[in-house]
C-alpha positions in Angstrom: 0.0 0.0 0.0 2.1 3.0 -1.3 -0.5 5.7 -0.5 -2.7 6.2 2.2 -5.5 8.8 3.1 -7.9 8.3 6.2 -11.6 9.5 5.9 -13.3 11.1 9.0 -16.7 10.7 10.0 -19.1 12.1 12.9 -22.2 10.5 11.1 -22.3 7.3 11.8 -24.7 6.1 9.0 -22.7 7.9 6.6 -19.3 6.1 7.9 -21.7 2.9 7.5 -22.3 3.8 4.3 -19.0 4.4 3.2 -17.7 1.2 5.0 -20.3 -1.5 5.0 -19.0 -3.6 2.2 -15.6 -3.8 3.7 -17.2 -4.7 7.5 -19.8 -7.6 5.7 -16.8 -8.9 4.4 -15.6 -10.0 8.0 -18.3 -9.1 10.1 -16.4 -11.1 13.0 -12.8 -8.9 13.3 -14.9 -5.8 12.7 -17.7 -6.9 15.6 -16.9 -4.5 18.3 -17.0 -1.4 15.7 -20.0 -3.1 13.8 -21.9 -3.4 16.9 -21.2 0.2 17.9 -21.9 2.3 15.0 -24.9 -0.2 13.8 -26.1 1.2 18.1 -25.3 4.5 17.3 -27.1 5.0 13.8 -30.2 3.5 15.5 -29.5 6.1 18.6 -29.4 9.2 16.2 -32.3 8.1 14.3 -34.0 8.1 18.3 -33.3 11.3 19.0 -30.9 10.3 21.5 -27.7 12.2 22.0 -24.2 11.3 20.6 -20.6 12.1 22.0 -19.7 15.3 19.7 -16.3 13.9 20.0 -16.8 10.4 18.5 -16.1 10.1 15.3 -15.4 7.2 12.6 -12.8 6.5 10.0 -12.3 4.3 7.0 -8.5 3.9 5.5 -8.1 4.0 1.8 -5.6 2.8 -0.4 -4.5 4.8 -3.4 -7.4 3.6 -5.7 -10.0 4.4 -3.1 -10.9 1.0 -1.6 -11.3 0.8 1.6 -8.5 -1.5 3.6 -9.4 -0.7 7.4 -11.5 1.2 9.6 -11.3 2.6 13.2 -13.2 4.7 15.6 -13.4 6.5 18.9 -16.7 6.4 20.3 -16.4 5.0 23.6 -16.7 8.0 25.8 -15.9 6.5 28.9 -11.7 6.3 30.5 -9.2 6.9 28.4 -11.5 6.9 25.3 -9.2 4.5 23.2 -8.9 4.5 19.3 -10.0 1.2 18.1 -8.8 -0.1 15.4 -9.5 -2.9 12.7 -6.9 -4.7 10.5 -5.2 -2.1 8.2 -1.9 -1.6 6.2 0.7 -0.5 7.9 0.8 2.6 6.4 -2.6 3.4 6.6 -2.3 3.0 10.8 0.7 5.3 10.4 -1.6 7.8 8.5 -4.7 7.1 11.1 -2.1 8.5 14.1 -0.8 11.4 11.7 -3.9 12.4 11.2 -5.4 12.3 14.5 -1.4 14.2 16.0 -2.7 17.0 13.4 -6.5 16.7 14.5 -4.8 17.8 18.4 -6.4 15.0 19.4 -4.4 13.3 22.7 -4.3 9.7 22.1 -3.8 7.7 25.1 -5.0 4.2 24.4 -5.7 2.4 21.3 -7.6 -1.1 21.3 -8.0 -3.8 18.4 -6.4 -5.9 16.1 -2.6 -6.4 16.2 -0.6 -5.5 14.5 -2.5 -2.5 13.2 -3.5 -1.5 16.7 0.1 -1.2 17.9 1.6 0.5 14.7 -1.3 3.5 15.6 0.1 3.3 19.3 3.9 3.7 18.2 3.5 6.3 15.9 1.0 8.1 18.1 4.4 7.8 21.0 6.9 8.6 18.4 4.7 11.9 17.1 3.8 13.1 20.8 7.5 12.0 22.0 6.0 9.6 24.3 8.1 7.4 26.6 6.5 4.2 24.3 3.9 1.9 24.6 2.9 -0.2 27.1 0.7 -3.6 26.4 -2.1 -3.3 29.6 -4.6 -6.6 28.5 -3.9 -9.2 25.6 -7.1 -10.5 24.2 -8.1 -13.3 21.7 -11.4 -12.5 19.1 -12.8 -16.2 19.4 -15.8 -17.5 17.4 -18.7 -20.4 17.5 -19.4 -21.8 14.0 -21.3 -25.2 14.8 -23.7 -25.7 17.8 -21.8 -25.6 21.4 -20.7 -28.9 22.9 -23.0 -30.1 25.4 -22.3 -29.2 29.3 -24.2 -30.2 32.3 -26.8 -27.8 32.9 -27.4 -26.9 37.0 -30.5 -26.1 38.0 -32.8 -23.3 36.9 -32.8 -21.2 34.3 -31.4 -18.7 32.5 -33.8 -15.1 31.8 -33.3 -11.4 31.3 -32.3 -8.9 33.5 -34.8 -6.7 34.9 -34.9 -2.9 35.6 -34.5 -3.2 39.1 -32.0 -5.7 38.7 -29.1 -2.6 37.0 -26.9 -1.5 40.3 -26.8 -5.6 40.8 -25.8 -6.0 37.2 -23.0 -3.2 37.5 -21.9 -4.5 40.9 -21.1 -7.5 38.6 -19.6 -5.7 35.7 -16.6 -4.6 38.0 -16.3 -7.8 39.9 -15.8 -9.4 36.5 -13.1 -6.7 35.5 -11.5 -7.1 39.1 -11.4 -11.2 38.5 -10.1 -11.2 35.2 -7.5 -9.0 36.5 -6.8 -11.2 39.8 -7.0 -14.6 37.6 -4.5 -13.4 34.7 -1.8 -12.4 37.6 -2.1 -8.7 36.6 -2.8 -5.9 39.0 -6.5 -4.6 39.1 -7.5 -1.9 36.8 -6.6 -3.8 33.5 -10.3 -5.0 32.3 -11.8 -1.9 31.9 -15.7 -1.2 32.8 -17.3 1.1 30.5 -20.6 0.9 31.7 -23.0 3.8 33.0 -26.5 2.9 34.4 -28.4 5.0 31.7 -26.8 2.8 29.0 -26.9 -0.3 30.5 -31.0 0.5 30.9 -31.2 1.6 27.1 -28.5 -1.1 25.5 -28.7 -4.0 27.8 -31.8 -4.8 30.7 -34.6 -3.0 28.5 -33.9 -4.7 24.9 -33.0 -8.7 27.1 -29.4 -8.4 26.2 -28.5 -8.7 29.9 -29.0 -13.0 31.2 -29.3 -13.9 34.5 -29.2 -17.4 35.8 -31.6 -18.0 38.6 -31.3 -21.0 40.5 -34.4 -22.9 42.0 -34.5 -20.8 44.9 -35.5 -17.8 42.7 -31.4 -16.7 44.1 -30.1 -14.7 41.0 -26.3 -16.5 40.8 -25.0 -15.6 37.2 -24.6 -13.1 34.7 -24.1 -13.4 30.9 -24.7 -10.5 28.3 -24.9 -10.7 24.7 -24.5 -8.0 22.2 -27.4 -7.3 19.5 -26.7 -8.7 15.9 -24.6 -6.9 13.8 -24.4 -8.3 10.2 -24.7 -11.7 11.3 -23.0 -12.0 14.1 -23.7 -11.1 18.1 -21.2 -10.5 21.0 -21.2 -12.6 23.7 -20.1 -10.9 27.1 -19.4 -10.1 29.8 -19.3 -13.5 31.7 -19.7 -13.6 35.0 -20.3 -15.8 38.3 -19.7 -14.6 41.7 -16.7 -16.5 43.7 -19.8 -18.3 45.7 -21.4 -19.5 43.4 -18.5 -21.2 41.2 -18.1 -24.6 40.2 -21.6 -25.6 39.4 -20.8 -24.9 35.6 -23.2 -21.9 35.0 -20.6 -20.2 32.9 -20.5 -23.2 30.5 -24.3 -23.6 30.5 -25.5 -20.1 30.0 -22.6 -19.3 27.5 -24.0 -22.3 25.6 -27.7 -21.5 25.7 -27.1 -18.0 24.5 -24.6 -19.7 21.8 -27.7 -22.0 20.8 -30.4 -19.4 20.6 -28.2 -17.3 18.6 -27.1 -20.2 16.3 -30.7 -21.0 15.5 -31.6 -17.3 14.7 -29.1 -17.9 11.6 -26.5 -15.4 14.0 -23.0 -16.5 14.2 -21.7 -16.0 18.2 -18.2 -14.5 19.2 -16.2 -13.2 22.3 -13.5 -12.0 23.5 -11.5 -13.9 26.0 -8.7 -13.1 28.0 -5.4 -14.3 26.3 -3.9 -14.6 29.6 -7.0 -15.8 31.6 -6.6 -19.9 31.9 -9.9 -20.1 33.4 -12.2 -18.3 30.4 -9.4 -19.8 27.1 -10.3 -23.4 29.0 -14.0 -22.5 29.0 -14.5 -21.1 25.6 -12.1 -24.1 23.8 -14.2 -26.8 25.2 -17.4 -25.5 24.1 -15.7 -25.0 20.2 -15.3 -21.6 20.2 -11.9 -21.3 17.5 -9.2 -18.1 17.7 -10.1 -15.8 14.8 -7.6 -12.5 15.6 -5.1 -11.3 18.4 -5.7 -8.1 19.7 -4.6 -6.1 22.5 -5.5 -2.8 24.9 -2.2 -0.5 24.5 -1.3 2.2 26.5 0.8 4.9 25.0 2.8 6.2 27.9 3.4 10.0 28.0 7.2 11.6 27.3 8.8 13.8 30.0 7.1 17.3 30.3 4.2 16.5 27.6 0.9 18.5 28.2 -2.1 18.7 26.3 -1.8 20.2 22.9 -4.7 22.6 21.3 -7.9 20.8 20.7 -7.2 18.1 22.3 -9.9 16.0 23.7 
C-alpha cells in the first residue's frame, strides 16, 4: 500500500455507508465497531444524543478502496482509538492524522498488528516514553452448535430494571477477577458501563441473562451484544466466587450460543489471552481463535501536556 488517506466521519450512517461492504466482508474482526456504530445510527435516528467527540474513519488505499476502519466512540476512561486490520501505512496515517487533529491519544484497542503500529507512531509523534501492552485479548468464534455441558438447575432469563446497580456491581467484579486470575494488578479490564446505557443497550432490549437457581437466588450473569451483520457479541461473563463450580458459565454461554445459532446469527467473544480459566472454558465449548488483539497504552514523554484541541 504505497499511499494512504484516512476518511473522518461524525455521522455514523454515513461512515456505515461508506464502510459497509468492507465490514460484511468479516463481520467477525470488525464486531466491536460493527456493533457500535450499527447502536449509534439506530440512537441518532431516536433522537438520542451522541458524544460530539466520536467520530469514525475508514483507511483507503491509493485507488479508493477501503483497507481498514477505526473509531473513537467510547466515551468513557481513556476513550481509546480502536482499530480494525489495516496496512501499515494506513495505521501510520490514522495516528498522523489524529497528531494534526490535536487530538491526545492515550489508548488504542483492536487488532494487532495494526493496533500497535497507531500506538507507536502516536508515541513517536507526541515523544511519548512508548507503549505499554495493559490486557492481551483473543477474538474467538462459535461456528457449529456448542458442545453439550451439564446444565445446574434453573434457568437462565433477562435482566430486569431493578435488577441494574446488581448487574453493575457485577460488571466490576468481572473486570477485578479477570485482572486477579491473569496475575495482573486490578485496573486492567476496563468497565465502561453507565447505568443510563446499560437500561437503554442492555436490561430494556433482554441483552442482559441472569441465571436464577431454584430458589428464585439470581447467581450468574451473561450479556450478549445485539446482531450486527450476522453476528452477536457474547459478554461479559460472570459468576460470583460463591457460586463457582456448578458450571453456570458453560451452560448459559452455551444457551445464549444455541439461541443465537438457530436465529441464523454467528456467536463470538473476547477472552482473555492470559485468563486460563475463560481460554479453558470457551475451547471446550468449540469456540476457535479468529484475531489477536490487544489494549495498549501509550505512555506519556517527560514534560508532555495537552496540545490545542485536544480532547
Amino acid at each position: 500500500m504505497s499511499a494512504a488517506r484516512v476518511e473522518m466521519f461524525d455521522d455514523p450512517a454515513a461512515f456505515l455507508a461508506a464502510a459497509g461492504e468492507h465490514l460484511a466482508a468479516d463481520p467477525v474482526v470488525g464486531t466491536v465497531l460493527t456493533t457500535r456504530v450499527v447502536r449509534a445510527v439506530a440512537e441518532v435516528a431516536a433522537g438520542v444524543a451522541q458524544d460530539p467527540r466520536s467520530w469514525y474513519a475508514v483507511a483507503r488505499d491509493a485507488g479508493g478502496a477501503v483497507r481498514g476502519a477505526a473509531m473513537r466512540a467510547v466515551p468513557s476512561g481513556a476513550r481509546p482509538v480502536y482499530v480494525l486490520p489495516m496496512p501499515g501505512a494506513a495505521a501510520r496515517a490514522l495516528a498522523r492524522l489524529l497528531h494534526e487533529r490535536g487530538e491526545e491519544v492515550h489508548a488504542v484497542n483492536g487488532a494487532l498488528p495494526a493496533a500497535r503500529v497507531v500506538a507507536e507512531e502516536t508515541a513517536r509523534l507526541t515523544g511519548g516514553a512508548g507503549v505499554e501492552v495493559r490486557l492481551r485479548t483473543r477474538l474467538m468464534q462459535l461456528t457449529r452448535p456448542p458442545a453439550d455441558v451439564p446444565v445446574p438447575p434453573g434457568r437462565l432469563r433477562p435482566a430486569r430494571a431493578d435488577e441494574v446497580d446488581l448487574c453493575l456491581a457485577w460488571f466490576a467484579e468481572f473486570a477485578a477477577d479477570a485482572d486477579r486470575q491473569a496475575g495482573r494488578g486490578s485496573g486492567h479490564v476496563p468497565v465502561t458501563e453507565d447505568r443510563d446505557s446499560m437500561l437503554r443497550n442492555r436490561v430494556l432490549p433482554g441483552r442482559l441473562l441472569l441465571w436464577e437457581d431454584p430458589s428464585g437466588e439470581v447467581v450468574h450473569l451473561t450479556g450478549v451484544n445485539a446482531p450486527a451483520l450476522g453476528v452477536a457479541r457474547i459478554g461479559p461473563v460472570h459468576t460470583p466466587e460463591r457460586h463457582r463450580g456448578r458450571g453456570l458459565a458453560a451452560a448459559a454461554v452455551a444457551e445464549v450460543s444455541r439461541r443465537l445459532l438457530a436465529d441464523g446469527v454467528r456467536p463470538c467473544l473476547f477472552t482473555d489471552a492470559d485468563n486460563p480459566v475463560s481460554n479453558a472454558l470457551y475451547e471446550r465449548l468449540g469456540f476457535e481463535p479468529v484475531a489477536e488483539t490487544a489494549d495498549l497504552a501509550v505512555r506519556p514523554g517527560p514534560g508532555e501536556g495537552p496540545r490545542l484541541g485536544t480532547s
